[in-house]
PyMOL CGO cylinders between C-alpha atoms (Angstrom):
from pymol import cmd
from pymol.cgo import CYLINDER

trace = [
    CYLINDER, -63.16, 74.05, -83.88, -59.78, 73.87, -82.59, 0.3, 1, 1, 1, 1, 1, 1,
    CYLINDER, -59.78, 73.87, -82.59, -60.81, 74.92, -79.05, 0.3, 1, 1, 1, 1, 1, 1,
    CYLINDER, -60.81, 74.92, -79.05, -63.53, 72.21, -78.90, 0.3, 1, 1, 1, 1, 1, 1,
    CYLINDER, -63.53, 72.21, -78.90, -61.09, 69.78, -79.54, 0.3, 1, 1, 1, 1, 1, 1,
    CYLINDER, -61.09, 69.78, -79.54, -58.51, 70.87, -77.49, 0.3, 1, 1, 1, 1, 1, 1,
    CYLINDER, -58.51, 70.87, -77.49, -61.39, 70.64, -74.87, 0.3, 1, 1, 1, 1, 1, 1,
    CYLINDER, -61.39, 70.64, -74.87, -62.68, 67.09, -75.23, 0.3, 1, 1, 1, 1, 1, 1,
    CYLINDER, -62.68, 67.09, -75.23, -58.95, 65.92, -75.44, 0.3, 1, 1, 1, 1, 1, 1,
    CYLINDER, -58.95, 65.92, -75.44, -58.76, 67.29, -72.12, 0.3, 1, 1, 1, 1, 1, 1,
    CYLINDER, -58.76, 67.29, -72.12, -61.89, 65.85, -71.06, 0.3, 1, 1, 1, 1, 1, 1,
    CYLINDER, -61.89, 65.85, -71.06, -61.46, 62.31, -72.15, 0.3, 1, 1, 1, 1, 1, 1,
    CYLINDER, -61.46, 62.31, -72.15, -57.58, 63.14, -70.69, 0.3, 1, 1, 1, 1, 1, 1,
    CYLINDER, -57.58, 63.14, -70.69, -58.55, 63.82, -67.39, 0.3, 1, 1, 1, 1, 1, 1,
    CYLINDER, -58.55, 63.82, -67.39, -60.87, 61.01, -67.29, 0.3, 1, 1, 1, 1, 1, 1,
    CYLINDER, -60.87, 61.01, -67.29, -58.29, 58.61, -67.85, 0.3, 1, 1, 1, 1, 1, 1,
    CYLINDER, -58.29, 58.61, -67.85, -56.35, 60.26, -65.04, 0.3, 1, 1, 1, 1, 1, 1,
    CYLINDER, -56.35, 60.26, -65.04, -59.63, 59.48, -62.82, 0.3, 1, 1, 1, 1, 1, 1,
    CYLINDER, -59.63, 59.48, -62.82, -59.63, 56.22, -63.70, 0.3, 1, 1, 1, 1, 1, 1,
    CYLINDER, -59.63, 56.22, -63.70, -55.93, 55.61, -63.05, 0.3, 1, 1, 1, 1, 1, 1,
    CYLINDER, -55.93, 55.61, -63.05, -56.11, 57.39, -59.33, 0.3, 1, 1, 1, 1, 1, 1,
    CYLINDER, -56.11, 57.39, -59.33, -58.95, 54.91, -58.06, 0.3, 1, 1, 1, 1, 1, 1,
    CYLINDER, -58.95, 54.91, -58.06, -57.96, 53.04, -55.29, 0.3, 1, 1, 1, 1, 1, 1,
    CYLINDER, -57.96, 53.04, -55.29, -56.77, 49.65, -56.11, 0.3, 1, 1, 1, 1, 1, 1,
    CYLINDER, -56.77, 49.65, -56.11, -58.16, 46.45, -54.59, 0.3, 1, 1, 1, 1, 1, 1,
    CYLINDER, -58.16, 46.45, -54.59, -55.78, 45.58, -51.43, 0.3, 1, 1, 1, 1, 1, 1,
    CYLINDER, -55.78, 45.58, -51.43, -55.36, 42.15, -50.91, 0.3, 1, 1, 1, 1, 1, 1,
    CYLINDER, -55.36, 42.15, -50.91, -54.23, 41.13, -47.71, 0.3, 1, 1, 1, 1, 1, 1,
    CYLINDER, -54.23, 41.13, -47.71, -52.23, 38.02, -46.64, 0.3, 1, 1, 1, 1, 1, 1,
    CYLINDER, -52.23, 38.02, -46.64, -52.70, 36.48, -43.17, 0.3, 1, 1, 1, 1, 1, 1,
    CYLINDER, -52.70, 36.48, -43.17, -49.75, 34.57, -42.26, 0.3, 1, 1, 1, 1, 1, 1,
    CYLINDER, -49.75, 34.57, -42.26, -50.75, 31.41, -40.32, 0.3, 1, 1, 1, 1, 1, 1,
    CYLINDER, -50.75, 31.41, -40.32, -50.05, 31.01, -36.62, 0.3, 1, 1, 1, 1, 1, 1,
    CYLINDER, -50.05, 31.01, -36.62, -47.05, 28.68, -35.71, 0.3, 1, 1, 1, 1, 1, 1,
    CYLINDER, -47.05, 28.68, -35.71, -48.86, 25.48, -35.06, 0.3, 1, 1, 1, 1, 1, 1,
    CYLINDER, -48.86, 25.48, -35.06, -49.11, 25.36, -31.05, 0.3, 1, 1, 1, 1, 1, 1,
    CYLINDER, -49.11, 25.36, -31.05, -45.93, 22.72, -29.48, 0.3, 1, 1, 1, 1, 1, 1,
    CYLINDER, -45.93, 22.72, -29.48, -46.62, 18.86, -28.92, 0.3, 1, 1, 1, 1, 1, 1,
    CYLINDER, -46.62, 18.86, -28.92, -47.04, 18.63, -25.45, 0.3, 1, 1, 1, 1, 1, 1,
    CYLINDER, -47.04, 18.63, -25.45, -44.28, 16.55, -23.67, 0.3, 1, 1, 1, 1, 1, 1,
    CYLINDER, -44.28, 16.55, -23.67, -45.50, 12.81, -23.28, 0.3, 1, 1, 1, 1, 1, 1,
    CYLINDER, -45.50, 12.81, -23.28, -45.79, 12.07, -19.72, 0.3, 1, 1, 1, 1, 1, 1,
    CYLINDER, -45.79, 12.07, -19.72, -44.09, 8.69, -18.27, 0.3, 1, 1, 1, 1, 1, 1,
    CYLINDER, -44.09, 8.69, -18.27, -46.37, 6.43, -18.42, 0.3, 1, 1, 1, 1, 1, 1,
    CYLINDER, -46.37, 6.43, -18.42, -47.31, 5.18, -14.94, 0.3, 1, 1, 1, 1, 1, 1,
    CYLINDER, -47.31, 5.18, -14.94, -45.22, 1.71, -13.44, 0.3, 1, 1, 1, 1, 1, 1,
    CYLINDER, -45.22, 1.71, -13.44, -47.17, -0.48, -11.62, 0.3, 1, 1, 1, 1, 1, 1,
    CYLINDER, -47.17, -0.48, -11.62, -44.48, -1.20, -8.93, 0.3, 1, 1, 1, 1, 1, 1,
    CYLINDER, -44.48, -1.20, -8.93, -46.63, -4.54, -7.83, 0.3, 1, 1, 1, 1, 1, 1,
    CYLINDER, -46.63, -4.54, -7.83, -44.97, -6.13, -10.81, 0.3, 1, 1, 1, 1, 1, 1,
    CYLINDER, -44.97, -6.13, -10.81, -41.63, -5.05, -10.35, 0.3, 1, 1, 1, 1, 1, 1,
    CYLINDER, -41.63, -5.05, -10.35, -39.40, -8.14, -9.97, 0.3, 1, 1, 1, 1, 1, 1,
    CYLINDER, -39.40, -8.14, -9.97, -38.59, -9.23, -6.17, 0.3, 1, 1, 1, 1, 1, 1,
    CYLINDER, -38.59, -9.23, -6.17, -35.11, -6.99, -5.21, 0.3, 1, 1, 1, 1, 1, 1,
    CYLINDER, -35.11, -6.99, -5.21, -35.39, -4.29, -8.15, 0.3, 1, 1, 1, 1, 1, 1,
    CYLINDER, -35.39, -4.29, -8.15, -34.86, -0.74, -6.90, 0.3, 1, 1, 1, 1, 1, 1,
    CYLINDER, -34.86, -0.74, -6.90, -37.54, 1.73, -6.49, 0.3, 1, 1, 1, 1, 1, 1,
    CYLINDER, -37.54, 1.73, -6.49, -38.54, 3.47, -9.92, 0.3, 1, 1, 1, 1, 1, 1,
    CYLINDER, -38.54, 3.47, -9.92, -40.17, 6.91, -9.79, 0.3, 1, 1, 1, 1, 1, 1,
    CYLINDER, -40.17, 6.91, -9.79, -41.29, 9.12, -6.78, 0.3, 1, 1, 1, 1, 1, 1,
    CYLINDER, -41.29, 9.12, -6.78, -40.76, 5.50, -4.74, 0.3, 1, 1, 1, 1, 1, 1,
    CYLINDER, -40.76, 5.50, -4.74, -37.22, 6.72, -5.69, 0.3, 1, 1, 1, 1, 1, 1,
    CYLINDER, -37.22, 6.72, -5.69, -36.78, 10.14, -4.57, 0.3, 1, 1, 1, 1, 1, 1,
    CYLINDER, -36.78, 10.14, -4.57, -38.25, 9.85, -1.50, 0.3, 1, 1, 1, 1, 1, 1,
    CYLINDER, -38.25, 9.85, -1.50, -35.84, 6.97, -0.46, 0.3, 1, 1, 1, 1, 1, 1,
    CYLINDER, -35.84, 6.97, -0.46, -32.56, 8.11, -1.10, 0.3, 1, 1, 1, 1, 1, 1,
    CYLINDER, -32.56, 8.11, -1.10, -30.17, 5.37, -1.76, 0.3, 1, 1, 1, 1, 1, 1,
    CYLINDER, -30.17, 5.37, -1.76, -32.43, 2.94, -2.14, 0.3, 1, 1, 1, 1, 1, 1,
    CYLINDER, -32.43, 2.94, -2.14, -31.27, 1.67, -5.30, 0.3, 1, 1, 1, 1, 1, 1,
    CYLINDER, -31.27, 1.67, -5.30, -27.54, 1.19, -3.73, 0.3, 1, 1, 1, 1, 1, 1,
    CYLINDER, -27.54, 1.19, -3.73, -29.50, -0.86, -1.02, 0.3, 1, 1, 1, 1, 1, 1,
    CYLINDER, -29.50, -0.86, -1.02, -31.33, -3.31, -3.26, 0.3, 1, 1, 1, 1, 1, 1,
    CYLINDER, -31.33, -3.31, -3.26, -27.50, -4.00, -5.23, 0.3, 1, 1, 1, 1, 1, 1,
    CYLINDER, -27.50, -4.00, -5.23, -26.07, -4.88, -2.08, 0.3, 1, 1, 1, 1, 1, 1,
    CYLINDER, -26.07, -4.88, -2.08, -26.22, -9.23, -1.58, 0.3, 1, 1, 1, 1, 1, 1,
    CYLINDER, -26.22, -9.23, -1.58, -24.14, -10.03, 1.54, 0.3, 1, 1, 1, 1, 1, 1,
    CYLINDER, -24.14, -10.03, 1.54, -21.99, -13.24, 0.97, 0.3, 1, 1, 1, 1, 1, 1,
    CYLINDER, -21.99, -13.24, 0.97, -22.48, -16.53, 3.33, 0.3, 1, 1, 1, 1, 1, 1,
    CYLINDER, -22.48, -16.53, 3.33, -20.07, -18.41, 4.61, 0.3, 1, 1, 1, 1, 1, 1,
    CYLINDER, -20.07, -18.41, 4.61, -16.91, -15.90, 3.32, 0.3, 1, 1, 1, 1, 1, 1,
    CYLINDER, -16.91, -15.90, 3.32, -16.25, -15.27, 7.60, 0.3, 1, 1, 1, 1, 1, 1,
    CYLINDER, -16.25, -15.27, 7.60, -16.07, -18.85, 9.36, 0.3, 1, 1, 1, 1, 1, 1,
    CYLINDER, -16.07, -18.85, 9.36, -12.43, -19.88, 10.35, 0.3, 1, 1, 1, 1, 1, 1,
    CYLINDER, -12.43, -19.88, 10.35, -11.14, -22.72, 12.74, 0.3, 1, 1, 1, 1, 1, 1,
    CYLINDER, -11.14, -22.72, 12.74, -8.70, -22.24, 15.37, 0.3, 1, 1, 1, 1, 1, 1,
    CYLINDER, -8.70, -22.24, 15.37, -6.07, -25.11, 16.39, 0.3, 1, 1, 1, 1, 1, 1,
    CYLINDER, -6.07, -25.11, 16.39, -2.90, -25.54, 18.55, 0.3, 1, 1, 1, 1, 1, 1,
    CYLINDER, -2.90, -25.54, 18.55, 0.10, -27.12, 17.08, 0.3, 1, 1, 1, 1, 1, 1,
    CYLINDER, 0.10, -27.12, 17.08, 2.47, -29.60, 18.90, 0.3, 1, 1, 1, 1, 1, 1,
    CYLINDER, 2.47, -29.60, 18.90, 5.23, -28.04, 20.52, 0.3, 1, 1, 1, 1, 1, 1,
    CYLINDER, 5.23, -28.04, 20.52, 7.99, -29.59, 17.88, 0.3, 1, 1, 1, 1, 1, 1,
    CYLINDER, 7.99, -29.59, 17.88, 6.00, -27.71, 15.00, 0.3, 1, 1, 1, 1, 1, 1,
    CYLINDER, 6.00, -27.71, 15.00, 7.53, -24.67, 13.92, 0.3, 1, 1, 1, 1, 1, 1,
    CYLINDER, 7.53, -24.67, 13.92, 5.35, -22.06, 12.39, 0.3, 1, 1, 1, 1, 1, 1,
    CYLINDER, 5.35, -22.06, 12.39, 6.73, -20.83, 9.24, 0.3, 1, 1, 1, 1, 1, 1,
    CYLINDER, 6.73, -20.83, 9.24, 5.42, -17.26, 7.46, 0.3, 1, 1, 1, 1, 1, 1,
    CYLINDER, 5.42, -17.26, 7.46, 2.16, -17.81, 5.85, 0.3, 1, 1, 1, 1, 1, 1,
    CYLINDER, 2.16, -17.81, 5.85, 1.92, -18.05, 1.94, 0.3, 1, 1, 1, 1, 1, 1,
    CYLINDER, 1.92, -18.05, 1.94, -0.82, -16.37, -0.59, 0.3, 1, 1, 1, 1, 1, 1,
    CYLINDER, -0.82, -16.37, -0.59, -3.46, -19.19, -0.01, 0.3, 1, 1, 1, 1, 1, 1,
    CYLINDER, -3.46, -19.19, -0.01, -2.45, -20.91, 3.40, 0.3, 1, 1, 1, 1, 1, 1,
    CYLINDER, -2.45, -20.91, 3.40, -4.24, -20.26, 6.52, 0.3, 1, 1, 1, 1, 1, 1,
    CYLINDER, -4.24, -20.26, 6.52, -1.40, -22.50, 8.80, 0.3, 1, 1, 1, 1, 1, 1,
    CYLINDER, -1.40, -22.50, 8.80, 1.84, -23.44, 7.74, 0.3, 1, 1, 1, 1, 1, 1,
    CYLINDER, 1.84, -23.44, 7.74, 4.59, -25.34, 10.10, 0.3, 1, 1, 1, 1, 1, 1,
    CYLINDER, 4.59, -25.34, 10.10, 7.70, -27.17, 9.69, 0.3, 1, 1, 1, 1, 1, 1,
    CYLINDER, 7.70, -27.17, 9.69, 8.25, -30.76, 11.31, 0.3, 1, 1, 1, 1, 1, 1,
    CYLINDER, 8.25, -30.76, 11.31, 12.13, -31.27, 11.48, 0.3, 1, 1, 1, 1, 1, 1,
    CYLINDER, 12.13, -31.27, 11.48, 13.84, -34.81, 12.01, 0.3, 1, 1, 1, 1, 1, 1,
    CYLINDER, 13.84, -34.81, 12.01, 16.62, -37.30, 11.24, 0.3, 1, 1, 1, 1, 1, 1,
    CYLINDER, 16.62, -37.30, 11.24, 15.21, -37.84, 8.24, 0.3, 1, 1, 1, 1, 1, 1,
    CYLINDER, 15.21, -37.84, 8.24, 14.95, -34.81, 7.36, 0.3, 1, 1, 1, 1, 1, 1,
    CYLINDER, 14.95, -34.81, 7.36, 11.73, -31.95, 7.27, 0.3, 1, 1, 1, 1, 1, 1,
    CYLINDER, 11.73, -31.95, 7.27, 8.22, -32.59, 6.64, 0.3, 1, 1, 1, 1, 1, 1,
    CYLINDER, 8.22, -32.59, 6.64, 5.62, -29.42, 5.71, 0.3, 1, 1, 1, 1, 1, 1,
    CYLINDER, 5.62, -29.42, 5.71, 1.90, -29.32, 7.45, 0.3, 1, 1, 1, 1, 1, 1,
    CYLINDER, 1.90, -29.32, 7.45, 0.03, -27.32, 5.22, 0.3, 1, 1, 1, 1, 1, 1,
    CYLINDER, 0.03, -27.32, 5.22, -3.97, -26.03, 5.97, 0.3, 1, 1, 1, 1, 1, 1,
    CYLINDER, -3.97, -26.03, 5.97, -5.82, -23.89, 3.53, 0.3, 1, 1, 1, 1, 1, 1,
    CYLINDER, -5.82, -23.89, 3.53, -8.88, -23.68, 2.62, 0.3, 1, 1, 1, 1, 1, 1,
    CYLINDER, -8.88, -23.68, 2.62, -11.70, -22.77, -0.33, 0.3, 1, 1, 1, 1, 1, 1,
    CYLINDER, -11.70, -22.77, -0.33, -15.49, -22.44, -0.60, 0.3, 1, 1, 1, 1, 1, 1,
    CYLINDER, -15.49, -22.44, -0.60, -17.90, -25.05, -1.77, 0.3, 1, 1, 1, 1, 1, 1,
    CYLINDER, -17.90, -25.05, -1.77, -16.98, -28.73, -2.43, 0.3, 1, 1, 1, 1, 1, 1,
    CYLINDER, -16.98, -28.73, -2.43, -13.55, -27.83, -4.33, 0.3, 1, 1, 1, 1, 1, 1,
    CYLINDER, -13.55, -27.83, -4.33, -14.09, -31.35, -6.70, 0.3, 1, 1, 1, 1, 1, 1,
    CYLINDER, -14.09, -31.35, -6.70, -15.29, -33.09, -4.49, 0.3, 1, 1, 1, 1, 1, 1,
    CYLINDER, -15.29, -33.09, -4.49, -13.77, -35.50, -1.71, 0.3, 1, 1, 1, 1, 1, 1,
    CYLINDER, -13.77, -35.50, -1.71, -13.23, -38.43, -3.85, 0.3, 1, 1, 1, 1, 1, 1,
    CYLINDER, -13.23, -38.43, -3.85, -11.34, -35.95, -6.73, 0.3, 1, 1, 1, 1, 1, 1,
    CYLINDER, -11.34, -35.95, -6.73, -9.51, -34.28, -3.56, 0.3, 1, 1, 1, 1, 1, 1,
    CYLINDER, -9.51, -34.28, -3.56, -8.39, -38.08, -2.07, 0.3, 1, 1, 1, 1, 1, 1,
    CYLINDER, -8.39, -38.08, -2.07, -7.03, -38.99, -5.64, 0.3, 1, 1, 1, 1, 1, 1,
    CYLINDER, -7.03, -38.99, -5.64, -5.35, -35.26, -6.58, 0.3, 1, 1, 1, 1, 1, 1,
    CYLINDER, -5.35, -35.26, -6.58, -3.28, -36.02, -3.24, 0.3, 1, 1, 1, 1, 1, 1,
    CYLINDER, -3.28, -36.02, -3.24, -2.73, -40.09, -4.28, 0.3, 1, 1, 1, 1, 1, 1,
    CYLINDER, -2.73, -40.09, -4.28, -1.24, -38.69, -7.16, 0.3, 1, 1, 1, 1, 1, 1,
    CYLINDER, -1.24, -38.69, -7.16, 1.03, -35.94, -5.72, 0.3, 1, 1, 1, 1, 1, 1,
    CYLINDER, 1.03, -35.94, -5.72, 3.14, -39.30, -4.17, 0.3, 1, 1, 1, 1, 1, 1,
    CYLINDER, 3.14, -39.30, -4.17, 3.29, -41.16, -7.44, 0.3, 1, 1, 1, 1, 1, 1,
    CYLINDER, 3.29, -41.16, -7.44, 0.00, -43.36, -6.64, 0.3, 1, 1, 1, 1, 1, 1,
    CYLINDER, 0.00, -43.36, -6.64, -2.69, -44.07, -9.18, 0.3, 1, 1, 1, 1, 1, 1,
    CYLINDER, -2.69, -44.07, -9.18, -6.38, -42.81, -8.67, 0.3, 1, 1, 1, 1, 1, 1,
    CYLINDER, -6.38, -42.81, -8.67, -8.99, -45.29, -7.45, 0.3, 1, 1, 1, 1, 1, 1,
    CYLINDER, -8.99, -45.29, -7.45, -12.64, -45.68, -8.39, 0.3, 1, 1, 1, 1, 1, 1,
    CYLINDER, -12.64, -45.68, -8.39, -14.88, -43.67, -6.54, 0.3, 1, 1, 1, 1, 1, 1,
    CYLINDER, -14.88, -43.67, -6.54, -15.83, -45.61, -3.39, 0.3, 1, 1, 1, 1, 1, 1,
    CYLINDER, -15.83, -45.61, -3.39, -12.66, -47.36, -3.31, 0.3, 1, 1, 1, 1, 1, 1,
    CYLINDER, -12.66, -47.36, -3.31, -10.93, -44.08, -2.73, 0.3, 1, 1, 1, 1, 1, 1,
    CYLINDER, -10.93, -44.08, -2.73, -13.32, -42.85, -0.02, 0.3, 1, 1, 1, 1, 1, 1,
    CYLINDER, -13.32, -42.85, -0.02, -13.41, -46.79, 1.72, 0.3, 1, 1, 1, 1, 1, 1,
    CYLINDER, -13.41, -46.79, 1.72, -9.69, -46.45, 2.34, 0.3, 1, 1, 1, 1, 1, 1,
    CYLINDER, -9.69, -46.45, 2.34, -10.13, -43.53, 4.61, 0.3, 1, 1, 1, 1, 1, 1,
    CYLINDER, -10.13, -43.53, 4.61, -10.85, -42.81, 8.29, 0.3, 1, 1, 1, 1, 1, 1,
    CYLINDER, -10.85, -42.81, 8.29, -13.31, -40.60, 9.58, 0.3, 1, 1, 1, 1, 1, 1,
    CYLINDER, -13.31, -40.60, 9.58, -13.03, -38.88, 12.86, 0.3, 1, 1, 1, 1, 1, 1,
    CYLINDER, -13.03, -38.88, 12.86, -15.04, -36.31, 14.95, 0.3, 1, 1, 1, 1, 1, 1,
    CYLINDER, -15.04, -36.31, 14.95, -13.63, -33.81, 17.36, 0.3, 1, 1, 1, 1, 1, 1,
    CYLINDER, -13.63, -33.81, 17.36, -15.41, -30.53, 18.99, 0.3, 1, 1, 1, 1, 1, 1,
    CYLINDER, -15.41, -30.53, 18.99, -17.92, -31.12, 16.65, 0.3, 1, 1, 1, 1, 1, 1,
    CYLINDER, -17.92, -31.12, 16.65, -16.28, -31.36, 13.74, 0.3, 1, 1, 1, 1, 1, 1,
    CYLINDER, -16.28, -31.36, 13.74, -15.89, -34.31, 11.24, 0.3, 1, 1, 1, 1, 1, 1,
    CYLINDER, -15.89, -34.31, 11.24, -12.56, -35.07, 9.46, 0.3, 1, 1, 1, 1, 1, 1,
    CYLINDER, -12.56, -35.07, 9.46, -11.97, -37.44, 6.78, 0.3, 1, 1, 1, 1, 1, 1,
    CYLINDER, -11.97, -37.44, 6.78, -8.45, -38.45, 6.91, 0.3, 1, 1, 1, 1, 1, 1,
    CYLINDER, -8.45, -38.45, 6.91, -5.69, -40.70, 4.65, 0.3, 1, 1, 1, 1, 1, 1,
    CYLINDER, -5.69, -40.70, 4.65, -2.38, -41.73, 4.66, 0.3, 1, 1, 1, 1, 1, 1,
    CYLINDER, -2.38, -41.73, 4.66, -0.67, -42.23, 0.85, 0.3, 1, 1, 1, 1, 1, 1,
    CYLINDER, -0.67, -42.23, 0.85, 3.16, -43.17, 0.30, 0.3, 1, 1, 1, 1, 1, 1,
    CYLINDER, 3.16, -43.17, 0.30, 4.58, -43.94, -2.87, 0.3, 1, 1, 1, 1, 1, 1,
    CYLINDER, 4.58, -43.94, -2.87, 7.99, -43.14, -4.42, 0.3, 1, 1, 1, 1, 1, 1,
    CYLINDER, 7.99, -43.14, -4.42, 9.92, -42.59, -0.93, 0.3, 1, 1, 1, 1, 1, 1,
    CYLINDER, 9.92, -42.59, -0.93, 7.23, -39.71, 0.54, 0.3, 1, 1, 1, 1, 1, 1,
    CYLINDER, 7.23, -39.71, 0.54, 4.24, -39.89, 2.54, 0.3, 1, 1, 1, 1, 1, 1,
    CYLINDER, 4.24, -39.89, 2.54, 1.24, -37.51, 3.00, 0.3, 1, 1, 1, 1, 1, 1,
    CYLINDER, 1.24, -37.51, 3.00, -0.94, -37.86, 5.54, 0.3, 1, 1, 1, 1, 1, 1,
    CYLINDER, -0.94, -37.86, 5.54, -4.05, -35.24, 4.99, 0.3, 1, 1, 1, 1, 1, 1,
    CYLINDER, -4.05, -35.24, 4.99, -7.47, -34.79, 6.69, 0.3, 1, 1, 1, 1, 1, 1,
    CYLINDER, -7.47, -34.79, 6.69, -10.38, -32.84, 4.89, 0.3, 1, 1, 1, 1, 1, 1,
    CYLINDER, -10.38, -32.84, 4.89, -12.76, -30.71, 7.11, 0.3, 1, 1, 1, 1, 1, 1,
    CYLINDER, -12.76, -30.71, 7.11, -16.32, -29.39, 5.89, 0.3, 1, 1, 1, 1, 1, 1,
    CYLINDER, -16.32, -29.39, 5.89, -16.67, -25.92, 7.78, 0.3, 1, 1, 1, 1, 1, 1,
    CYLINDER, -16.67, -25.92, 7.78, -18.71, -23.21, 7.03, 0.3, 1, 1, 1, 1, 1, 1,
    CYLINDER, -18.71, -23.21, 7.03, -19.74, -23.47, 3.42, 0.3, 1, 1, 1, 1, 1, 1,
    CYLINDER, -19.74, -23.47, 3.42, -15.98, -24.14, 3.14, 0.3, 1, 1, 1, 1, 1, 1,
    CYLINDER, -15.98, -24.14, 3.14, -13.99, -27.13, 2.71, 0.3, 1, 1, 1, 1, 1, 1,
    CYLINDER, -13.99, -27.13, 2.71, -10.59, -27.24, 4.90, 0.3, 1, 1, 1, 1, 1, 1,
    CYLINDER, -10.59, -27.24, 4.90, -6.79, -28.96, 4.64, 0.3, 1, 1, 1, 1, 1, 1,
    CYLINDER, -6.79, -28.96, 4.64, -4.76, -30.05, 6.85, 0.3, 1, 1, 1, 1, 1, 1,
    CYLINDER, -4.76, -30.05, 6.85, -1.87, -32.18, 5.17, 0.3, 1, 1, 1, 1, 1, 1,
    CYLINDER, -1.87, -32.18, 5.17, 1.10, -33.46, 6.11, 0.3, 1, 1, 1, 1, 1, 1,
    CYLINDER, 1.10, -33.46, 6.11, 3.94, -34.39, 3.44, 0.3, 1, 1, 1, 1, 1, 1,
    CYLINDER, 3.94, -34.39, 3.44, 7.48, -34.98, 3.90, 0.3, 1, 1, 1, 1, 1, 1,
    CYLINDER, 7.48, -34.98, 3.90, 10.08, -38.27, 3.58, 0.3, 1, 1, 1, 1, 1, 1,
    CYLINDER, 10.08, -38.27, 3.58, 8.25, -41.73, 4.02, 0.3, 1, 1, 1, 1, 1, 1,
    CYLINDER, 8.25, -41.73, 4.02, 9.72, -42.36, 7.17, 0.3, 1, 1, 1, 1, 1, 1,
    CYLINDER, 9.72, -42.36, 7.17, 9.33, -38.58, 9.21, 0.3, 1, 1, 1, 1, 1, 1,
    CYLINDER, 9.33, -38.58, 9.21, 5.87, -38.18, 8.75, 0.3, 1, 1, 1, 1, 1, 1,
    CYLINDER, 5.87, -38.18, 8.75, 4.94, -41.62, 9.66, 0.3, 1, 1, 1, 1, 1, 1,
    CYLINDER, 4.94, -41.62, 9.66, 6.39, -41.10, 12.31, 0.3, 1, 1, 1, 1, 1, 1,
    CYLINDER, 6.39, -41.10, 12.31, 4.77, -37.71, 12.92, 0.3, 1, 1, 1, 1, 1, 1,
    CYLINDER, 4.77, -37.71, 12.92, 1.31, -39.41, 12.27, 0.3, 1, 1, 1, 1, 1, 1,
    CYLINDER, 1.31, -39.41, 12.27, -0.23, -39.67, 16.06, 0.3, 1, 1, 1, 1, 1, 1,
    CYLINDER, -0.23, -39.67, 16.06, 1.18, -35.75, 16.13, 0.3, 1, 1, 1, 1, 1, 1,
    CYLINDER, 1.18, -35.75, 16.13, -1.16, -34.96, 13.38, 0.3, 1, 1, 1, 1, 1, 1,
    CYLINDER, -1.16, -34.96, 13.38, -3.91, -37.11, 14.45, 0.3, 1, 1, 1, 1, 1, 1,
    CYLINDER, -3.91, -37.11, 14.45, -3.69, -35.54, 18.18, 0.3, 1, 1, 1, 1, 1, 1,
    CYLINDER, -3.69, -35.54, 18.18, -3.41, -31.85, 16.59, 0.3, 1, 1, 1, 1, 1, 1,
    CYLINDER, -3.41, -31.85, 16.59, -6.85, -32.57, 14.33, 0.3, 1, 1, 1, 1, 1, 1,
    CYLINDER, -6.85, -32.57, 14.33, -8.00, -32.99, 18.02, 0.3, 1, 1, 1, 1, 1, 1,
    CYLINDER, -8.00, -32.99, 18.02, -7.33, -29.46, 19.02, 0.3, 1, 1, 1, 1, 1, 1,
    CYLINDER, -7.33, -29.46, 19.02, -9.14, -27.75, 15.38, 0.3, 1, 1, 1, 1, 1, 1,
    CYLINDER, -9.14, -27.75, 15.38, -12.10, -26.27, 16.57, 0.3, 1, 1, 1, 1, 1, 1,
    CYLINDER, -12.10, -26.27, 16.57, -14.49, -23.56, 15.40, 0.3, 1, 1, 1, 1, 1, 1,
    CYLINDER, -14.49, -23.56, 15.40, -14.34, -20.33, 17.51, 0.3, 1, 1, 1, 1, 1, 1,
]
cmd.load_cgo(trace, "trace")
């Protein structure tokens, strides 16, 4: 009796071991792909018809035409290169040339020296009625309305150019000045010194505004 149950323990034992050594159920895991890169967004075409009038090539327009770009930032100036030439009377003596003067001479006498300035700057500069009363005031004189100012000049014309010129004294000194339009530019030439010298000195000045010429 002992022996038959010794033998079904062993039975039902080794059963269980069956059981136990079965394969188990695999399950298997398939890790997902890495999602595939964005593709890089190409430039989206320019229609160079559009571009504004002077704007630098964009693009392949670009590359093929090396410094383009510099060449479409590059605006020449007008009127930065005309000049006028002039001789000076003999009694003149030329003096070194300041930071904004273009002539400068000294006009000695018995009444002492006078100083012929010319300079000159682009555009208008005020205009020639502000100019006429800017150099009204530099002798002490009050400004004058508009067409007053301009009716108490002269106007002249030599080698083609036209000169507007005064004569103001006040307070003992006298300038005599003539304004030249030239070139986009607007020139100088004034005389200033005691009352007495530069009158004097006048037909000089008027015979030297004979000489200015453009070159």
């Amino acid at each position: 009796m002992s022996l038959r149950r010794s033998t079904q323990t062993m039975v039902v034992s080794l059963m269980i071991l069956l059981t136990g050594c079965k394969d188990r159920a695999i399950t298997a895991y398939r890790a997902p792909k890495d999602a595939p890169a964005a593709a890089m967004p190409q430039a989206a075409a320019v229609d160079t018809n559009n571009l504004p009038p002077g704007h630098p090539p964009i693009g392949a327009a670009a590359q093929a035409t090396p410094g383009a770009d510099m060449a479409g930032a590059i605006v020449p100036t007008a009127g930065d290169a005309s000049g006028l030439t002039w001789t000076a009377p003999a009694g003149w003596t030329a003096k070194p040339l300041g930071a904004m003067r273009k002539g400068s001479y000294a006009i000695k006498g018995s009444g002492g020296e006078a100083d012929l300035s010319i300079t000159a700057f682009p555009g208008a500069t005020g205009g020639l009625e502000a100019n006429l009363n800017r150099w009204r005031g530099q002798v002490g004189l009050p400004a004058l309305p508009p067409t007053e100012v301009v009716a108490a000049t002269e106007k002249i014309e030599a080698n083609g150019l036209q000169a507007v010129v005064c004569d103001y004294a006040g307070n003992g000194t006298r300038l005599v000045g003539a304004i030249v339009p030239h070139g986009g530019n607007s020139w100088f030439f004034k005389l200033t010194g005691p009352d007495a010298l530069v009158a004097a000195e006048k037909p000089a000045f008027l015979a030297f505004l004979q000489t200015v010429k453009a070159p």
